[in-house]
Steps between C-alpha positions, in 0.01 A plus 500: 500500500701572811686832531810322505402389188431770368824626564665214372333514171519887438909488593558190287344703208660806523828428577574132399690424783778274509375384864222624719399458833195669652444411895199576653618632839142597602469273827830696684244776474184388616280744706723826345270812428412478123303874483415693787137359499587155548714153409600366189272138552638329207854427594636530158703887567889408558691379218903437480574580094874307372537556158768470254442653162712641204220820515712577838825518291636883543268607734472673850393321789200774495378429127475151578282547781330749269461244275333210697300802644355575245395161349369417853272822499149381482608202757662808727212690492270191586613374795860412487683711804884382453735424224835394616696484178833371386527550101861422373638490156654135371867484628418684838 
């Protein structure tokens, strides 16, 4: 499974999203410094997060980051280097 997947699958569980749209933005970044030792080789380490999802409803702007933060831990820990995220509630 891809890391896009990945994403895809863990987002669409947890927060039953009206609409979803994970982009894989890795290629506009190709050659950028992963770690100080080297480069990130496998390309998957950009994504662009739109999500709409009644979990947003009443929330800040920061908890919904939080949010996708969280869920996207183990995948932000392993590799991934950006999340870009728009996360609206239905209606906005």
């Amino acid at each position: 499974m891809t890391i896009k997947e990945r994403i895809t699958t863990k987002l669409s569980g947890a927060l039953a999203p009206m609409s979803l749209e994970v982009i894989d933005e890795s290629h506009q970044h190709a050659g950028h410094a992963f770690h100080a030792g080297g480069v990130e080789p496998r390309g998957e380490t950009h994504f662009r997060i739109k999500v709409v999802s009644e979990a947003f409803r009443g929330k800040s702007r920061l908890d919904r980051h939080r949010t996708i933060n969280g869920l996207l831990a183990d995948e932000l820990r392993g590799g991934v280097h950006a999340l870009a995220i728009d996360a609206k509630a239905p209606g906005e």
